[in-house]
C-alpha positions in Angstrom: 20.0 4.4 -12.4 17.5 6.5 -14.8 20.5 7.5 -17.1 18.3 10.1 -18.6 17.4 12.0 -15.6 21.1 12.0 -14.5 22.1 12.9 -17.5 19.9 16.0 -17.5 20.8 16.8 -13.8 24.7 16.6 -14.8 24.2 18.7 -17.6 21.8 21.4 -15.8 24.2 21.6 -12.6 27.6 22.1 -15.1 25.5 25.1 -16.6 25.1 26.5 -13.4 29.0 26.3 -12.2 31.0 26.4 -15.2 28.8 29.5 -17.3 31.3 30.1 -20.1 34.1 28.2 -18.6 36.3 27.8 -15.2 38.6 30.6 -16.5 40.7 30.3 -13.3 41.3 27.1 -14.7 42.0 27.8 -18.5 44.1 31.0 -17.0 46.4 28.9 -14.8 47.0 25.3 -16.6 48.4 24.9 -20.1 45.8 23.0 -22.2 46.1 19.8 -22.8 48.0 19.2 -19.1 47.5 15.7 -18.1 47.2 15.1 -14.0 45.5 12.7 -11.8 43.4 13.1 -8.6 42.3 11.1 -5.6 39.1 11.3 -4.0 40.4 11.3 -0.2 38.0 10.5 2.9 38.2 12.3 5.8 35.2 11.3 7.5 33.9 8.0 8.9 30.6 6.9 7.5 28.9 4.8 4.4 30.5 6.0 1.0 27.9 7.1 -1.9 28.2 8.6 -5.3 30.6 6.6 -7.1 28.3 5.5 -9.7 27.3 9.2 -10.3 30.2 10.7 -10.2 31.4 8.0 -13.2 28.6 9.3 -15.1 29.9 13.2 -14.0 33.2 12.8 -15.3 31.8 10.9 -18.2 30.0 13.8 -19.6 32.8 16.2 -18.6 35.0 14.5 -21.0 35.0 10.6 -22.2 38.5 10.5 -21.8 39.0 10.5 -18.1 39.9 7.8 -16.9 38.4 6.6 -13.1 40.4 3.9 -10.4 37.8 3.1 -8.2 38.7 1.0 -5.0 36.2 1.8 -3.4 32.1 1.2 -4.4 28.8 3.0 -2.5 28.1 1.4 0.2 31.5 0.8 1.8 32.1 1.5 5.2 35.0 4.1 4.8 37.3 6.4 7.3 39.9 9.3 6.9 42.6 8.7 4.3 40.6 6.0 2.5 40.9 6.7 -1.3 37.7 5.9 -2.8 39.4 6.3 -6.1 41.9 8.2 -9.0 40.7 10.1 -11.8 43.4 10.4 -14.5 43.2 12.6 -17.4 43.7 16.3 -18.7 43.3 18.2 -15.9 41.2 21.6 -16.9 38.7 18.6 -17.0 39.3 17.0 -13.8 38.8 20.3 -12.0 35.8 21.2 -14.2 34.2 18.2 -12.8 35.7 18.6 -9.4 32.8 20.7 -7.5 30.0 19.1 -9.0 31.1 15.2 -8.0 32.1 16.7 -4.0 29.0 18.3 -3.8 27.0 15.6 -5.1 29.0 12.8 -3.2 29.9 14.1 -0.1 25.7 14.9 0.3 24.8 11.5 -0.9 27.1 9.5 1.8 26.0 12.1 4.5 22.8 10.6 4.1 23.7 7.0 3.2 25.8 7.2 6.6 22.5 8.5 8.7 20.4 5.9 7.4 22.6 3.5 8.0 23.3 4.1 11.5 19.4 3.8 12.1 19.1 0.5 10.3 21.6 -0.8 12.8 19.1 0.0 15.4 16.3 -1.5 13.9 18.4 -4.6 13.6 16.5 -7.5 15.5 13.0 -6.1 14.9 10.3 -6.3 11.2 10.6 -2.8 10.6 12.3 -0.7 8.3 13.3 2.8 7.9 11.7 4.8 4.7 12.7 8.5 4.1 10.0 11.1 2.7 9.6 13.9 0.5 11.3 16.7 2.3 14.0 16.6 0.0 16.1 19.5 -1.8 13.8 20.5 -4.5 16.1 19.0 -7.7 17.9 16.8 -5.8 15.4 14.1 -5.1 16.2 11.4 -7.0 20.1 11.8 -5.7 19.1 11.6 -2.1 16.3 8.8 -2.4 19.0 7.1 -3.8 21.1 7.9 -1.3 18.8 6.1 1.4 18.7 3.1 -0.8 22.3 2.9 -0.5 22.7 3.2 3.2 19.9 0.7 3.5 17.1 1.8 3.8 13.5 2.1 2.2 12.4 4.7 -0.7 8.7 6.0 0.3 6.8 7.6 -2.7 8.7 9.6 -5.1 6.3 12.6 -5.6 3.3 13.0 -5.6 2.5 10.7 -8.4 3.6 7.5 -7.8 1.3 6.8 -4.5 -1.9 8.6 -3.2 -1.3 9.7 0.5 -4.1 10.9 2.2 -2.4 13.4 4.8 -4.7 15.4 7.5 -5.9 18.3 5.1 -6.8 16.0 2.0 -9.1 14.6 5.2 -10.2 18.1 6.3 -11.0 19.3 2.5 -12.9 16.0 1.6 -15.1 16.2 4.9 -13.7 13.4 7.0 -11.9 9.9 6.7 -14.4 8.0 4.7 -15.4 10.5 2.1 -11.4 10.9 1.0 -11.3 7.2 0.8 -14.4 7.0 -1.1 -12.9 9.7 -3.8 -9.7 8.4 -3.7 -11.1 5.0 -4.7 -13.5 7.0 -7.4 -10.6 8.6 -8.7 -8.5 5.4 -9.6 -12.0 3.6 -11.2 -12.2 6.6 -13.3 -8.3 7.0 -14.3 -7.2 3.3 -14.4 -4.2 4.1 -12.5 -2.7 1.7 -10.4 -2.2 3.4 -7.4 -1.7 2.2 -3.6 -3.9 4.2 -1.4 -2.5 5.1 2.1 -4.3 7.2 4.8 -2.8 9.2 7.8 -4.5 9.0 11.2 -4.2 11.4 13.8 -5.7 9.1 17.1 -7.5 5.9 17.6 -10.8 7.4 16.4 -9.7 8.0 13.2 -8.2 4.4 13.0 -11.1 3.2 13.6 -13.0 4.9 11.1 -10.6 3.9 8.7 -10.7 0.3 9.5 -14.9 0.6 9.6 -14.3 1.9 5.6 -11.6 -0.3 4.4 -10.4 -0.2 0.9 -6.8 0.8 1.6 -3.4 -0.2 1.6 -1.6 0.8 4.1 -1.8 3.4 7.2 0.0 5.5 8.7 0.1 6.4 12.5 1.2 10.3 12.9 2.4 11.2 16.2 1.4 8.6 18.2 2.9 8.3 21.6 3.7 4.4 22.2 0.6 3.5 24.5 -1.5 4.7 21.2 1.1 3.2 18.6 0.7 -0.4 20.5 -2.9 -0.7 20.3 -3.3 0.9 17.2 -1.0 -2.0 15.9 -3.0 -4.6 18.0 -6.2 -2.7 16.3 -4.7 -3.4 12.5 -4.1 -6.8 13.1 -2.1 -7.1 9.9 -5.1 -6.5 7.7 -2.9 -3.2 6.0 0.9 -2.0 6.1 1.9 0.2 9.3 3.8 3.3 9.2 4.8 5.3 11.9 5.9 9.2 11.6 6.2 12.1 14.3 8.7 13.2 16.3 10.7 9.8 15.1 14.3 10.6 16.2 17.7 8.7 16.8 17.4 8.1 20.3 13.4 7.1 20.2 13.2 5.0 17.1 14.0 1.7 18.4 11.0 2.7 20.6 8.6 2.9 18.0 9.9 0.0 15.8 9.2 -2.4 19.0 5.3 -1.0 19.1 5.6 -3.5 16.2 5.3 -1.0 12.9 6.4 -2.2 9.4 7.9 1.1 8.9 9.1 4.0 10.3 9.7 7.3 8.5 12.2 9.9 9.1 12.3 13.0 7.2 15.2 14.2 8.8 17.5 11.3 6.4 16.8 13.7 3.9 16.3 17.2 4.8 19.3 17.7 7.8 21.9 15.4 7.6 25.4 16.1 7.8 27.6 15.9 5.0 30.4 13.5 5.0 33.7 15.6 4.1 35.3 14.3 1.0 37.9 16.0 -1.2 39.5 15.5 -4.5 43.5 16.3 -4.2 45.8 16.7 -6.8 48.4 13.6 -7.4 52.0 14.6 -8.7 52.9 13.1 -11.3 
């Protein structure tokens, strides 16, 4: 966990709910009211958050106290209690919004990605996810995927150079973009993986003719094309497979024999899991 960029995202999305304070809060509950909450499942899926929503409650107010029987990653269904937060209670429900929202996202996604690493199971490939994230959130739902098993592509644009079909189009074809790309990490010293995407066999070769990459990815592919691309590759670089990827097709693409397949939709449609925090009597 980068405890600094939490931090900053806890603090940033607190701003944005509680302004000058949850007056219905202060209006309604004597200060210094103690009470205690449950976070209750009413879904079935993979649970995520916890460790966040530790740090959430953490900087609402050190004093809060969290029960947690239940840790991200579990398998969970309705009226599971993933834990009990104990403490004054202006606090709890300060913090309430933010940790739901947060947690109920992150084991939406943990859930998907988990469902479509069972169907992997038995074959060499793994699921990554992508950038199409909520802008803000990235880090959260990457995360997310981790937990639910699966594989974290790139983080941004930084961490990785992808050469995608109109870095190809602006350089003036396949080889001059690897050429610069290579130029560009002589001249910076960065030590970045280069991976290229190729739209047909023809540009798989050309790539293969140039070489110095790292891995390649096969966009929209159909599986006669994926199959012999793979046969083409013959394990010289990393495969990746991305297109039209769905639940009910993925298994198809993983036995063309790619190393990975991605699927922006882990990030960018997923269902929520519904989760809610409920009062305890005391």
């Amino acid at each position: 966990m980068d405890k600094q960029l939490i931090h900053q995202f806890i603090v940033n999305a607190l701003s944005e709910d509680v302004g000058d304070g949850d007056h219905t809060s202060l209006a309604t509950i004597e200060a210094g009211t103690q009470g205690k909450a449950k976070l209750l499942v009413k879904d079935t899926g993979i649970l995520a958050g916890v460790e966040l929503a530790k740090e959430i409650f953490e900087v609402v107010d050190p004093n809060l106290q969290l029960e947690v029987f239940l840790n991200d990653g579990a398998e969970v269904k309705p009226k599971d209690i993933a834990f009990i937060v104990s403490g004054d209670a202006q606090n709890i429900l300060k913090a309430e919004r933010l940790v739901l929202n947060c947690m109920q996202r992150m084991s939406g996604i943990a859930t998907k990605t988990n469902e479509i690493v069972d169907l992997l199971q038995g074959t060499n490939t793994k699921v990554l996810d992508t950038r199409k994230t909520t802008p803000g959130l990235r880090y959260l739902e990457k995360w997310a995927v981790r937990i639910g098993g699966g594989v974290n592509h790139r983080i941004g644009l930084y961490d990785m150079i992808l050469i995608k079909d109109n870095h190809v189009d602006y350089s003036g074809g396949i080889r001059p973009a690897i050429e610069n790309a290579n130029h560009y990490l002589e001249q910076t010293g960065k030590k970045l993986a280069i991976e290229i995407e190729v739209r047909n066999l023809d540009e798989l070769e050309q790539v293969l003719q140039t070489g110095k990459v790292n891995r390649i990815l096969l966009d929209n592919f159909d599986f006669d094309s994926l199959r012999q691309a793979v046969s083409m590759i013959e394990g010289r670089y990393i495969t990746e497979a991305s297109g039209g990827i769905t639940i009910d097709n993925i298994r198809d693409y993983a036995d063309c024999g790619v190393d990975y397949v991605s699927v922006g939709a882990l990030t960018h449609s997923v269902k929520s899991l519904d989760l809610s925090l409920k009062a305890v009597k005391l």
